[in-house]
Structure formats: C-alpha cells, structure tokens
C-alpha positions in Angstrom: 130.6 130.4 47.7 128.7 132.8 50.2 130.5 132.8 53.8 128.4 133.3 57.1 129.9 135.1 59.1 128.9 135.6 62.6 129.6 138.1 65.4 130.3 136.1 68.8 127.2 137.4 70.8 124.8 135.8 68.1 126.9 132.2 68.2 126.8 132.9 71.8 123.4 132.8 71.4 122.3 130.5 68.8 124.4 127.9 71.4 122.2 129.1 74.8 118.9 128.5 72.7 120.3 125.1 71.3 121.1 123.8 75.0 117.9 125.2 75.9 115.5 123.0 73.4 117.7 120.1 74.1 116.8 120.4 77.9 113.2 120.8 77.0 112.6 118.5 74.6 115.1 115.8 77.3 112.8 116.5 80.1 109.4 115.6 78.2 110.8 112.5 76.6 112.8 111.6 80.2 109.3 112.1 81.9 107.3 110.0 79.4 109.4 106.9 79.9 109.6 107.3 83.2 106.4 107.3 83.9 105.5 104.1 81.3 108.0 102.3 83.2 106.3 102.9 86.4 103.1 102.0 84.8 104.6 98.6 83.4 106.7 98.0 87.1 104.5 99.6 90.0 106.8 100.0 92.9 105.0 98.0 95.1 103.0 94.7 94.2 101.8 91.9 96.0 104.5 90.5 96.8 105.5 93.3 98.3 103.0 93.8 100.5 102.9 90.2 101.8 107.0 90.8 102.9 105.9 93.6 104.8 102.6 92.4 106.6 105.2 89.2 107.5 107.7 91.5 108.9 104.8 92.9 110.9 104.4 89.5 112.5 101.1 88.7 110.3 100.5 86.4 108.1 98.2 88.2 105.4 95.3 86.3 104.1 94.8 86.9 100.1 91.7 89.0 101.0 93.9 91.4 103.1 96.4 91.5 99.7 93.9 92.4 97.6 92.4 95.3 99.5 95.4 96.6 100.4 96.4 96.6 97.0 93.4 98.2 96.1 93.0 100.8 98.7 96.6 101.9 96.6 95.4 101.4 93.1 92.3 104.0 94.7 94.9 106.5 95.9 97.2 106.5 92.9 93.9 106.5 90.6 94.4 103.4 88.7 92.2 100.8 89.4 92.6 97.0 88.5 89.6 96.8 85.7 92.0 99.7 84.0 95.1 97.5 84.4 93.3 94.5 82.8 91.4 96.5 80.2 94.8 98.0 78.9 96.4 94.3 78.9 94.0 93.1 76.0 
C-alpha cells in the first residue's frame, strides 16, 4: 500500500487553493440566485408605488401606476412585453 506523504507547505497549499475555488465557485452560484430571485420578486411593484404616491398625499390614478412602473422597467432595462414573453 503506497503512502503520500506530504511536506506541510504543499498541504498548506493544496488547502489555500481548495478555499480559494470554493469562494469562486460560491460567489457565481450566490450571484445567479440572487439575481433570479430579483427577477421573480422586483423590489418595487405596484403596490408599492400606490403606498408611496398615497403617503405623498395623492391618490394615483392606474395611468400614473403604469408609467411609473414603466419609466423603472426602462431604467433597469426590462420592459413589460419581456416579463410577459418569459411568463409563457
């Protein structure tokens, strides 16, 4: 039965590499999901917008909703035809 035998610079090593990978390859999938959940649960929807314009002492017509939310979807580069193309 062959034994490995390492001197403690290479385990030293082999370990920092290890924890290295692991960090990379956490980050990327971390990111990924992060960023489908965002897509699945914007941080701001209509109802959203409605509490707010009421805190302002308005009451939002639908029309003001909509652009509103769509002035958004334009900044963040989505738009709703994309939302309810990838829905189907």
């Amino acid at each position: 039965m062959p034994v490995v035998s390492l001197e403690i610079w290479q385990f030293i090593i082999i370990v920092v590499i290890a924890i290295l990978v692991a960090a990379v390859v956490t980050f990327f999938v971390t990111r990924k999901i992060f960023q489908n959940q965002l897509k699945k649960n914007p941080p701001i929807n209509e109802a959203t917008i409605r509490a707010m314009m009421t805190q302002m002492g308005r009451t939002p017509s639908e029309k003001q909703v909509r652009a509103v939310m769509r002035s958004m979807d334009e900044a963040n580069g989505t738009s709703l035809s994309d939302k309810k193309s990838k829905k189907k």
